[in-house]
C-alpha positions as CSV (number, residue, x, y, z in Angstrom):
1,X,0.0,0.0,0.0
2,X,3.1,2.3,0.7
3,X,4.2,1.7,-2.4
4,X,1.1,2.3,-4.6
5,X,0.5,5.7,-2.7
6,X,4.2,6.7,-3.3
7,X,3.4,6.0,-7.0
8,X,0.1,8.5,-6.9
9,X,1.7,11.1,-4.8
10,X,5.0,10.8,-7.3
11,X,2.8,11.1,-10.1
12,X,0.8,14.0,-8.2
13,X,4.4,15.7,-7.8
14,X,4.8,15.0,-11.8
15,X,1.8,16.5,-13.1
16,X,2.3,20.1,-10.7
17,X,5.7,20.4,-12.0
18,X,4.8,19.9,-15.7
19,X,1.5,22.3,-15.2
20,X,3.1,25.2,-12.8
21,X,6.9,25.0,-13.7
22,X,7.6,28.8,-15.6
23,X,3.8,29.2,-15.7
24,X,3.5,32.9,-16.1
25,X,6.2,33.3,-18.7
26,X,5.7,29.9,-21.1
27,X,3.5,30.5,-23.0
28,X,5.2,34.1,-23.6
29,X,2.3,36.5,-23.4
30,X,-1.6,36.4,-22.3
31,X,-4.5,35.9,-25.2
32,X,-6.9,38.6,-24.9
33,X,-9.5,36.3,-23.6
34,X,-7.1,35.4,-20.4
35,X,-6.3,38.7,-20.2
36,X,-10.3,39.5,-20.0
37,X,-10.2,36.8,-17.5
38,X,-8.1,38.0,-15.6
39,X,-9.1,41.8,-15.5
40,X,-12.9,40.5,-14.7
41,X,-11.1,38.7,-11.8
42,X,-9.8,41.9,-10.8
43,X,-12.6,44.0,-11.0
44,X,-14.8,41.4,-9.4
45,X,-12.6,41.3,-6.7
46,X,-12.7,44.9,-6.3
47,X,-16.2,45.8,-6.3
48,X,-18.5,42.8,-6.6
49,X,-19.1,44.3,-10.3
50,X,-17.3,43.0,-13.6
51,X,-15.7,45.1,-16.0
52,X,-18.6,46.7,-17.6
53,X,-20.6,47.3,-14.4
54,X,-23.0,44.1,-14.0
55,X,-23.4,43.7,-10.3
56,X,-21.9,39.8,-9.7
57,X,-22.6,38.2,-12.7
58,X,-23.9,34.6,-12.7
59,X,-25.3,33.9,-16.4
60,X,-22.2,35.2,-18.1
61,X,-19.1,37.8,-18.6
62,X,-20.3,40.7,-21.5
63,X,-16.5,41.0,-21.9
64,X,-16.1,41.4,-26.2
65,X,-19.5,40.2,-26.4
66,X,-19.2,36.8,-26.7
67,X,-20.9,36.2,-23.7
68,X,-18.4,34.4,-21.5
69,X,-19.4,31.5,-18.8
70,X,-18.7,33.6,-15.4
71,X,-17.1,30.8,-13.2
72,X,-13.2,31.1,-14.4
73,X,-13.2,35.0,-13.9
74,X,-14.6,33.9,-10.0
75,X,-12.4,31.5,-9.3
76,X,-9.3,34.0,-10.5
77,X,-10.9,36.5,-7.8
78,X,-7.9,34.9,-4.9
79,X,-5.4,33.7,-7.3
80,X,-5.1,37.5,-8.6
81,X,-5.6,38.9,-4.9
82,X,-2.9,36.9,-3.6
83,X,-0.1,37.1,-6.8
84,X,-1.3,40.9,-8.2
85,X,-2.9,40.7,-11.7
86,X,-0.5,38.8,-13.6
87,X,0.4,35.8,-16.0
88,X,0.7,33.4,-12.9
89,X,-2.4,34.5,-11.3
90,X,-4.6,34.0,-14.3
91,X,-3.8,30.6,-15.6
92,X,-3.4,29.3,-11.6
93,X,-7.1,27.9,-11.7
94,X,-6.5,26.1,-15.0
95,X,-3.3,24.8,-14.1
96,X,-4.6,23.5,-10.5
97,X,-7.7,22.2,-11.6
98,X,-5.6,20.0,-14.6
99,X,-4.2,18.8,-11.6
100,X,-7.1,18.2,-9.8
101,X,-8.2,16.2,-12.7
102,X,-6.1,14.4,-12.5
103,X,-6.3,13.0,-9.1
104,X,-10.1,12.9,-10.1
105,X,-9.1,10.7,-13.1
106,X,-6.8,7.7,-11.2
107,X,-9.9,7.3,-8.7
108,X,-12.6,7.5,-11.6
109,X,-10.2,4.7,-13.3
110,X,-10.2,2.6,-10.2
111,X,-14.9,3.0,-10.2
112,X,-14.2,1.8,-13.8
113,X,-12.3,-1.0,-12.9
114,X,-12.5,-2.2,-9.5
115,X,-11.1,-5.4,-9.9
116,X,-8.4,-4.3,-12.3
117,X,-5.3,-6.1,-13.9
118,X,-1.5,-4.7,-12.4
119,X,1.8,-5.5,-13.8
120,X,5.3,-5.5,-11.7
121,X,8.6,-3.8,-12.7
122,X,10.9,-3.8,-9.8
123,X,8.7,-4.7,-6.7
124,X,6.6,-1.4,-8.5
125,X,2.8,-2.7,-9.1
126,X,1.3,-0.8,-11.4
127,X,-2.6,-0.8,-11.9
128,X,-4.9,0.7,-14.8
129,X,-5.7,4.2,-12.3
130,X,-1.8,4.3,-11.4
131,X,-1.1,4.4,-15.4
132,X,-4.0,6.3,-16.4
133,X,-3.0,9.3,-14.1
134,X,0.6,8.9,-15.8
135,X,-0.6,9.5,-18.7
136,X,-2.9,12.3,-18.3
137,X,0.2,14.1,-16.1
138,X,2.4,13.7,-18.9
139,X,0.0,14.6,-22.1
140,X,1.1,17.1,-24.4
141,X,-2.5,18.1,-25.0
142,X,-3.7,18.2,-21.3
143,X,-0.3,20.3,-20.5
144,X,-0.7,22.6,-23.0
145,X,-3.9,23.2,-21.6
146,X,-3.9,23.3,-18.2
147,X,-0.9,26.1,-18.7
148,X,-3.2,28.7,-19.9
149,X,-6.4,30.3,-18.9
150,X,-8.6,27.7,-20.9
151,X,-11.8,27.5,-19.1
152,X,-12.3,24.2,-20.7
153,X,-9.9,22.7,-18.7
154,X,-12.4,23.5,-15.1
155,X,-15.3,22.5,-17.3
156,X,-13.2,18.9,-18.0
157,X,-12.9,18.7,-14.0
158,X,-16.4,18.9,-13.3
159,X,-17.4,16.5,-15.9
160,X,-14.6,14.2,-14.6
161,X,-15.8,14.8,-10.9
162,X,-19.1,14.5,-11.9
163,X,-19.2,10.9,-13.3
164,X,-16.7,10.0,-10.5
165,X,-19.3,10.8,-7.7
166,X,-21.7,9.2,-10.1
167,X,-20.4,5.8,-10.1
168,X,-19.4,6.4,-6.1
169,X,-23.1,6.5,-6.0
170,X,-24.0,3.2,-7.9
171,X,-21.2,1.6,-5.7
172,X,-22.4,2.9,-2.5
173,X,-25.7,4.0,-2.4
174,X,-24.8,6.8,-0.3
175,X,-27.3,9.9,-1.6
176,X,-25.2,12.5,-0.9
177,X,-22.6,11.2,-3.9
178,X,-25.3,11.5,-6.7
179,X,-26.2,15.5,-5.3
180,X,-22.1,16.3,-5.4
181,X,-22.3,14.3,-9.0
182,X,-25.9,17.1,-9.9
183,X,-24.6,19.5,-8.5
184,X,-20.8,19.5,-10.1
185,X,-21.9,18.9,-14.1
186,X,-24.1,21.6,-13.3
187,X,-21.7,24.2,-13.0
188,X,-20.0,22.8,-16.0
189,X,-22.4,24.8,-17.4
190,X,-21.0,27.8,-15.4
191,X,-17.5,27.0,-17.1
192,X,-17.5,26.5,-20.8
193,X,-19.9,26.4,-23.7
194,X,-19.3,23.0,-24.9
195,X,-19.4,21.2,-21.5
196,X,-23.3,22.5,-21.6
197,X,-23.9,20.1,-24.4
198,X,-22.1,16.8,-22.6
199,X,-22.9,17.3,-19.8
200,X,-26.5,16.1,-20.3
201,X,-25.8,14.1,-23.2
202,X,-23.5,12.3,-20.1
203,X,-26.3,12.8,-18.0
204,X,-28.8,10.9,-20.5
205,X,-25.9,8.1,-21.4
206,X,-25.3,7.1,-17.6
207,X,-29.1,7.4,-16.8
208,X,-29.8,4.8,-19.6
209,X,-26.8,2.8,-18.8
210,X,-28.0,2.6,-15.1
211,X,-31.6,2.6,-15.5
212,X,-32.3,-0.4,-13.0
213,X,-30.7,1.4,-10.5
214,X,-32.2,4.6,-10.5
215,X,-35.7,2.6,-10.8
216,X,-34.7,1.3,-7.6
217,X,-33.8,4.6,-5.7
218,X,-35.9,7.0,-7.2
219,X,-35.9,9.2,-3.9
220,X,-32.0,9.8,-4.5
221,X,-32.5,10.6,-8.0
222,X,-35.6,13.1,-7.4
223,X,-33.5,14.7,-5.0
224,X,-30.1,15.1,-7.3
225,X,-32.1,16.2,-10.1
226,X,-34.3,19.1,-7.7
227,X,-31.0,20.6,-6.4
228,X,-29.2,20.5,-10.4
229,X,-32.0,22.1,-11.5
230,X,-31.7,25.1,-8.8
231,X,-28.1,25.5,-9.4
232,X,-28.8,25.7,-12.9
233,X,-31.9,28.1,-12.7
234,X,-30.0,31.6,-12.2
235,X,-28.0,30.9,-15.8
236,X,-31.6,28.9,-17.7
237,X,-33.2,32.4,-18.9
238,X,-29.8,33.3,-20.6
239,X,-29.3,29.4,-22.2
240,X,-32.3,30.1,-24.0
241,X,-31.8,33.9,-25.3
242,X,-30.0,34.8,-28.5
243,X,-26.7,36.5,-26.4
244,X,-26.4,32.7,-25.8
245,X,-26.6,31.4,-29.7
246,X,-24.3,34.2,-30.9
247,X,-20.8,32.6,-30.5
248,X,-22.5,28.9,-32.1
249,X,-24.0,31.3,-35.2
250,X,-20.7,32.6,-35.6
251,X,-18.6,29.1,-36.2
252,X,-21.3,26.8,-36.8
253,X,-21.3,24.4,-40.2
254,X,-24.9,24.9,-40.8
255,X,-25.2,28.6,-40.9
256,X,-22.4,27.8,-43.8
257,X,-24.4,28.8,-47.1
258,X,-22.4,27.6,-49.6
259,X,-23.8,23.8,-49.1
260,X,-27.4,25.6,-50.4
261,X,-25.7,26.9,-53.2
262,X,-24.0,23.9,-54.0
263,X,-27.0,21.5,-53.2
264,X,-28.8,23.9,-55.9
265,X,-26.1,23.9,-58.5
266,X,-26.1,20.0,-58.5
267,X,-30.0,20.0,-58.6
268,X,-29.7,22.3,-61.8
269,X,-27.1,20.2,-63.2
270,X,-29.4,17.4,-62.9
271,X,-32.5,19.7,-64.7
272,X,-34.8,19.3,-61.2
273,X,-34.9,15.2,-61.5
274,X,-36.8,14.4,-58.2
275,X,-34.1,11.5,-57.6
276,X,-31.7,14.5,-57.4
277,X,-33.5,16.6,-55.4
278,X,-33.2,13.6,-52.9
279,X,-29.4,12.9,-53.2
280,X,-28.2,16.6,-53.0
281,X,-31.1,18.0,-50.6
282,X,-28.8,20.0,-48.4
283,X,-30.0,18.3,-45.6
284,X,-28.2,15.6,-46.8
285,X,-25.0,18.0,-47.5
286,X,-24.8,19.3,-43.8
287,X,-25.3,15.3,-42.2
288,X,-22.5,15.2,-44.6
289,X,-20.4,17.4,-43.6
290,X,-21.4,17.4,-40.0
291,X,-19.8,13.4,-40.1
292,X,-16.5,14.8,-41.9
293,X,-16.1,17.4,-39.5
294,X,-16.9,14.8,-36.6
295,X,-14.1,11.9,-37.9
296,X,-11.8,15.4,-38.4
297,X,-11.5,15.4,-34.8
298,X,-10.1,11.7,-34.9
299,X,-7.5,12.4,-37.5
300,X,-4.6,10.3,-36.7
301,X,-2.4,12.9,-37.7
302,X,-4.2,15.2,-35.1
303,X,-3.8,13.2,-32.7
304,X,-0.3,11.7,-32.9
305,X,1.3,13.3,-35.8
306,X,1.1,17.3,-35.7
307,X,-1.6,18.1,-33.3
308,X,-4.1,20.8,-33.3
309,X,-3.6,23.2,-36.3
310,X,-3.5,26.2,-33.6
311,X,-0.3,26.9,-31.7
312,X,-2.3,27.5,-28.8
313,X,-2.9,24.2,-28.7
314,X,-0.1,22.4,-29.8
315,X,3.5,22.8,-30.3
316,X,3.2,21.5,-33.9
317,X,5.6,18.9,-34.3
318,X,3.9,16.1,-31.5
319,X,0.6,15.2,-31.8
320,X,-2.0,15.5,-28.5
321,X,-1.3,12.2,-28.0
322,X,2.2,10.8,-27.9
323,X,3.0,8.7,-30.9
324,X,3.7,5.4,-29.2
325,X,0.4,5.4,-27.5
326,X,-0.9,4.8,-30.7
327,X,-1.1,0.8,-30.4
328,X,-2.1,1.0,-27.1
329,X,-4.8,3.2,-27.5
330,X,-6.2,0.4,-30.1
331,X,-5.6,-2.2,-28.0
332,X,-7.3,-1.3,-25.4
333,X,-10.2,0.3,-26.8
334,X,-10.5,-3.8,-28.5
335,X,-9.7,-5.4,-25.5
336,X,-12.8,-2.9,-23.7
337,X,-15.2,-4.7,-26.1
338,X,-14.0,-7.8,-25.6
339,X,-13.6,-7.8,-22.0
340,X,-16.3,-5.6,-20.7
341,X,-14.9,-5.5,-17.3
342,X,-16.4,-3.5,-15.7
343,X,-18.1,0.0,-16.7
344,X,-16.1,-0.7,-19.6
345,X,-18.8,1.1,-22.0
346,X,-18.3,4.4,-20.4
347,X,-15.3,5.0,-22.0
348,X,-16.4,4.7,-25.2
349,X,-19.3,6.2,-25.0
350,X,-18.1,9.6,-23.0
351,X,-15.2,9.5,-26.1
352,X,-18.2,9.2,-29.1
353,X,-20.2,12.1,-27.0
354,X,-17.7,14.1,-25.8
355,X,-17.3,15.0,-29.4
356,X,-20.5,15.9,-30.5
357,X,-20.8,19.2,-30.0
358,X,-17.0,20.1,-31.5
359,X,-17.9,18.4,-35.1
360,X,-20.9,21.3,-35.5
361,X,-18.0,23.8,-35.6
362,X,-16.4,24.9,-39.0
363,X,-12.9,24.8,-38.0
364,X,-11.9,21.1,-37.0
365,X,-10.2,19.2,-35.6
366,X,-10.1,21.1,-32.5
367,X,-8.1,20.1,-29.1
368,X,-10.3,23.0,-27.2
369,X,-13.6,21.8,-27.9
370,X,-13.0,18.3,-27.6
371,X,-11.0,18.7,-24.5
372,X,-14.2,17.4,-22.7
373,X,-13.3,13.7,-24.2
374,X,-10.2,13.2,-21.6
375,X,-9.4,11.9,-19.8
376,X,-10.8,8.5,-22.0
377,X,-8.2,8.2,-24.2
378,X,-5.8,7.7,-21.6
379,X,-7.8,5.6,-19.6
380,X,-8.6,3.6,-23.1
381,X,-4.8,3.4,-23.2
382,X,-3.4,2.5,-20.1
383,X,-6.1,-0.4,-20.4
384,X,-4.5,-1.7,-23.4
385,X,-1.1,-1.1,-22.1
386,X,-1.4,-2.8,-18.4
387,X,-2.6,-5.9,-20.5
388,X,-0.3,-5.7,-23.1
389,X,2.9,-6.0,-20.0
390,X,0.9,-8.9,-18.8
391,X,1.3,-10.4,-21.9
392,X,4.7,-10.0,-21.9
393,X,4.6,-11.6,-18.3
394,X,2.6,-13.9,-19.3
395,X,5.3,-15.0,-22.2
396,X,8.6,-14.6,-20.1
397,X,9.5,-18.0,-20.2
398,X,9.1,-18.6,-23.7
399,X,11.4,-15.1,-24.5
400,X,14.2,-16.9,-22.9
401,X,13.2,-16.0,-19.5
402,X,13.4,-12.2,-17.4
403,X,15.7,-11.2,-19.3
404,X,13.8,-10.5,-22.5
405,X,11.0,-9.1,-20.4
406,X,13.1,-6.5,-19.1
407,X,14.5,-6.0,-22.8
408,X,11.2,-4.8,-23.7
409,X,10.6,-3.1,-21.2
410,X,13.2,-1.3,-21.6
411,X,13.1,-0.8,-25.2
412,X,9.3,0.5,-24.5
413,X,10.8,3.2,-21.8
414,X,13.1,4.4,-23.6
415,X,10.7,5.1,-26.6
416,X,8.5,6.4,-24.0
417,X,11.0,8.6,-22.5
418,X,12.7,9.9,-25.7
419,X,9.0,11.1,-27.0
420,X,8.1,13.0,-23.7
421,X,11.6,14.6,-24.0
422,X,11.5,15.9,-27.2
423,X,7.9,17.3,-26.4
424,X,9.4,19.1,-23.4
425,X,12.5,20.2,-25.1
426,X,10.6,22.0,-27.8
427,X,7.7,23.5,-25.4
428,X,10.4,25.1,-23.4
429,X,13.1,25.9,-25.8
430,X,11.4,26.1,-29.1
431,X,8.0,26.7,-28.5
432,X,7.9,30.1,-27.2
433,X,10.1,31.5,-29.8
434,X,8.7,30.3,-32.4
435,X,4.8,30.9,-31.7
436,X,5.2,34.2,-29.6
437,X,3.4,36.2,-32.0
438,X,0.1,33.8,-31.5
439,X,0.1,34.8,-27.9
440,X,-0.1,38.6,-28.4
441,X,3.2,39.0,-27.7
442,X,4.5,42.6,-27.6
443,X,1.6,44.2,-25.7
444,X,3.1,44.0,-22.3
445,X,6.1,45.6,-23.2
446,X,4.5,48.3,-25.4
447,X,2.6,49.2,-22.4
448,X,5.0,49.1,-20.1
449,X,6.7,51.7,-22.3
450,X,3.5,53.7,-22.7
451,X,2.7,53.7,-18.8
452,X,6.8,55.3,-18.3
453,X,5.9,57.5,-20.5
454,X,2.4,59.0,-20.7
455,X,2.9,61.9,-18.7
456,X,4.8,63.5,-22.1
457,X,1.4,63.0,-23.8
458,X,-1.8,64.3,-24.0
459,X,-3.5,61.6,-26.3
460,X,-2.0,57.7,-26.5
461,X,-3.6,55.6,-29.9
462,X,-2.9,52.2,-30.0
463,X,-3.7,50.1,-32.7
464,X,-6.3,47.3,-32.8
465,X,-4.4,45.0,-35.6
466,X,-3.5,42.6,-32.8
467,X,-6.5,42.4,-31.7
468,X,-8.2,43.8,-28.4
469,X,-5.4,46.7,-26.9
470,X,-8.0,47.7,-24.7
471,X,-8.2,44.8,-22.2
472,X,-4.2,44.6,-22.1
473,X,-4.1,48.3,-21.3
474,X,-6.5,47.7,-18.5
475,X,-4.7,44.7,-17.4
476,X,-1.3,45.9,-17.4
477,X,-1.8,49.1,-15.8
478,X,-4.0,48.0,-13.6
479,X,-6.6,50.4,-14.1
480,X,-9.3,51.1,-11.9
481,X,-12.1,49.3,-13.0
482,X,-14.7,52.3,-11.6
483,X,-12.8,54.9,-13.2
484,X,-12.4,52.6,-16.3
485,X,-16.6,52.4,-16.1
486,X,-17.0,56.3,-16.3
487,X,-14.4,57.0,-18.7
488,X,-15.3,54.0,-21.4
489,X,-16.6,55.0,-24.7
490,X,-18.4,51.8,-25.9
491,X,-20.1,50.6,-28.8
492,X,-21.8,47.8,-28.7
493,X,-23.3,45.8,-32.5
494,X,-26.3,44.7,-32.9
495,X,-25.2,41.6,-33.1
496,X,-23.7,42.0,-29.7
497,X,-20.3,42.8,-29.9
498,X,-18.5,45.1,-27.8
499,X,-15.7,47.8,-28.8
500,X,-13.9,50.1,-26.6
501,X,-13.1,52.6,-28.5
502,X,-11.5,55.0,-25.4
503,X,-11.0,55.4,-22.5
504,X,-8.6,58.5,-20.1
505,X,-5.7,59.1,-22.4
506,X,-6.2,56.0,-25.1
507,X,-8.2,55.7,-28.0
508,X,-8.1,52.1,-30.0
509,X,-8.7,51.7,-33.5
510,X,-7.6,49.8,-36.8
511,X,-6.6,53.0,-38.3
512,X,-4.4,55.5,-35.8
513,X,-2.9,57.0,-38.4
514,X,-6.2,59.0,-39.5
515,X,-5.6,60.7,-36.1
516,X,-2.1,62.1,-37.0
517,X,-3.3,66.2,-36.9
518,X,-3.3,65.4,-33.0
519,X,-0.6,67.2,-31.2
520,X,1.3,65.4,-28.4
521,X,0.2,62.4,-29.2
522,X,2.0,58.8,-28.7
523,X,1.4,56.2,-32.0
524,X,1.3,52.2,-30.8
525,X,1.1,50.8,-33.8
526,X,2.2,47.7,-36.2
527,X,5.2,48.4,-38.7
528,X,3.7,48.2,-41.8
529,X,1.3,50.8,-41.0
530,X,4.0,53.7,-39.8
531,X,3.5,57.0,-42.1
532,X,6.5,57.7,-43.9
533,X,6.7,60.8,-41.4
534,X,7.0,59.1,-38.3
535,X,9.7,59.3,-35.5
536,X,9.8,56.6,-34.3
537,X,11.0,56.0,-30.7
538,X,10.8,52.2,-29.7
539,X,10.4,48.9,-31.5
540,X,9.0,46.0,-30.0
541,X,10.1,42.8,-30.9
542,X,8.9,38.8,-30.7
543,X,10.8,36.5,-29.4
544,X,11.7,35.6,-32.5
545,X,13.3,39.0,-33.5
546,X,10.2,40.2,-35.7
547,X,8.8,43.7,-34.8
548,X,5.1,43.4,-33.0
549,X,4.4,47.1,-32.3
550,X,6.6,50.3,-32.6
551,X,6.0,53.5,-30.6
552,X,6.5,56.7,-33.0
553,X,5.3,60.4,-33.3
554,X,3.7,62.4,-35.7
């Protein structure tokens, strides 16, 4: 028993180090959405209110009008009160609840599979939760995650947490498990978007999988369900209002027109036969494309090869799974179906589900949005892998004895080792270098400049080619969130996105030059669009060397 809990705890000490080692400078700079976080954090903290004014928010964040899930900006409130309002503070939640998860994940593993297979290297046993943990503590797409402010990455806790408790409650009957499991994928829907699709569709897969028992103790159940329900009824008006379906009409595949047009064309081409109108009805087009865009999201190369196309997501060059897993991950999702030990069928079904909502979106595959699928595939895998080393026990005598065991064992570890390296390696050396420029990178230091030197300036315009300068003004300053309110001149679209055009001494737009008659006035702005006339004072520079933003006057 000493040993097994010197396992956990090592792997515990694993997955911090991996998730909080350099987290506030790797990745190099804040997005504008952990920056948002962050400043909500801030203001929240300060007076109750977020940054636009709405007395404690619970349905969701205005923030650049895509209607934000509330909980991350909450649960920054200490990190930022105790570490100021900085990188660290702002990605702390994800980074400690990936590690929550992961405890979550080896105890989950062990409801899955109480009476689960070990193997032994070196007096070391070894167990499905012990490897499953290991996995999900060493994953490049769980550690790129976790070490920024990803609000998927709470919402995969509670969904993890959630079915834990569940299954603590089919094993134990105690009543008090099924209202933590209610009560926890309810504020999934607090935390991210997708999670408020899985989450029932988990909800629906367990109560069908477990009908008899919840026939059998439908006082529990009543109960659970009553106090989700409450938890959920302060954010239900806004679920169903348009604010709600805004950021899904944006990305969605079937707000895509171009499968009408292309439906119609073929129809034409065809002179109206009815057997055409049935073949390339564009009903058909978007199940079509809804199943390409779902099997996008199990791309092999995705997944072992390059990763996610976005460098938030991925490094690039490993894939969010590690390449050798790639047997193992097959194995075990066979050996699942063939054994069905267990809740085996949880796995698979949370995997199929858990991508869902993702394969609606026009840009797939994405690690984000299916980020509510782990932690099966390393649970699928370390299945596969536990019994593939029995195997190998199994066979020691006919491999010429211990000695060929260990051989492979080695020959796997070193595989092992040399791939979680060479992820490492080029997260920490390559990594931010190379992808500095899809972090923002350059606004900190532009308005650290800007802050030294304001005083010399009566009007500061700052560019918004990069994307939201306003939040990263408010954030690095640390502005006052109730002088920020009065100040703020806002414009809001009808389809409810928010511009801050200006505030005190800056005014943001895609154009500063247009303001170049203004007198002691300070130019943020990117390189290529400097007038020929310009002084300019400071560069700012990636960390690749490439100019981000240059200060200059008129």
């Amino acid at each position: 028993m000493k040993k097994v809990q010197s396992i956990f705890f090592g792997i515990i000490l694993l997955a911090t180090i991996l998730r909080f080692f350099q987290l506030g400078v790797n990745p190099s700079s804040l997005t504008w959405d952990e920056v948002a976080w962050g400043y909500n954090a801030y203001a929240l903290g300060s007076d109750g209110k977020d940054e636009f004014g709405k007395l404690l928010p619970i349905d969701f964040l205005e923030s650049f009008g895509d209607f934000k899930p509330p909980l991350y900006a909450y649960i920054s409130i200490l990190p930022v009160k105790i570490f100021g309002l900085n990188e660290f503070a702002v990605r702390f939640p994800s980074a400690f609840f990936g590690v929550l998860t992961i405890i979550a994940t080896y105890f989950l593993t062990k409801r899955l599979f109480p009476n689960s297979q070990t193997f032994t290297i070196k007096n070391l046993q070894f167990g499905i939760p012990e490897v499953a943990a290991l996995l999900l503590a060493i994953s490049p797409w769980h550690i790129n995650l976790s070490r920024a402010a990803f609000e998927a990455n709470v919402a995969s806790f509670f969904l993890v947490l959630g079915v834990l408790l569940f299954l603590a409650w089919v094993q134990g009957k105690k009543w008090y498990s099924l209202v933590g499991s209610s009560i926890v994928l309810a504020l999934s829907f607090y935390t991210f978007n997708t999670s408020r699709i899985v989450a029932p569709l988990l909800v629906g897969a367990l109560g069908l999988g477990f009908l008899k028992t919840i026939k059998s103790y439908k006082k529990d159940v009543f109960v659970a369900l009553l106090i989700g329900v409450l938890v959920l009824l302060p954010i239900l008006p806004f679920l169903f209002s348009p604010q709600a379906s805004l950021r899904f009409k944006e990305v969605n595949i079937f707000s895509d027109i171009g499968i009408v047009h292309r439906a119609n064309q073929e129809i034409a081409n065809d002179n109206g036969a009815f057997w055409s109108k049935i073949i390339h009805n564009r009903r058909v087009g978007y199940i079509t494309e809804y199943v390409r865009h779902y099997f996008d999201n199990l791309n092999p190369r995705f997944l072992f090869i390059k990763g996610d196309g976005n460098p938030k997501f991925s490094t690039q060059d490993v894939g969010q799974l590690y390449l050798w897993e790639l047997p193992f991950l097959i194995g075990g999702m066979l050996l699942l179906f063939r054994k069905r030990e267990g809740y085996w069928w949880i796995i698979p079904v949370w995997m199929l589900l858990g991508i869902v909502p993702a394969a609606t979106a026009r840009e797939t595959p994405h690690a984000l949005r299916i980020e509510t699928t782990l932690p099966t595939f390393q649970i699928a895998t370390a299945y596969g892998l536990v019994y593939g080393f029995r195997l190998i026990d199994n066979l020691k005598h006919r491999l010429a004895g211990m000695q060929s065991k260990y051989f492979i064992w080695f020959f796997f570890f070193l595989l092992a080792i040399l791939n979680f390296l060479y992820y490492i390696h080029g997260y920490y050396k390559h990594y931010p270098k190379e992808f500095s420029g899809e972090w923002q990178y350059g606004y900190k230091e532009a308005i650290s400049f800007v802050k030294d030197a304001q005083s010399r300036y009566e009007k500061i315009y700052f560019t918004e080619t990069l994307g939201r300068p306003y939040a990263y003004v408010l954030f690095y300053t640390n502005y006052d969130p109730k002088k920020f309110r009065k100040e703020a001149i806002i414009e809001r679209e009808a389809l409810g996105f928010v511009h801050v055009k200006s505030f005190g001494k800056y005014t943001f737009d895609k154009d500063v030059s247009r303001f170049s008659t203004e007198k002691k006035a300070l130019f943020i702005d990117v390189l290529t669009n400097i007038p020929r006339d310009a002084k300019v004072i400071k560069t700012f520079y990636l960390l690749n060397g490439n100019p981000s933003l240059v200060a200059y006057t008129l």
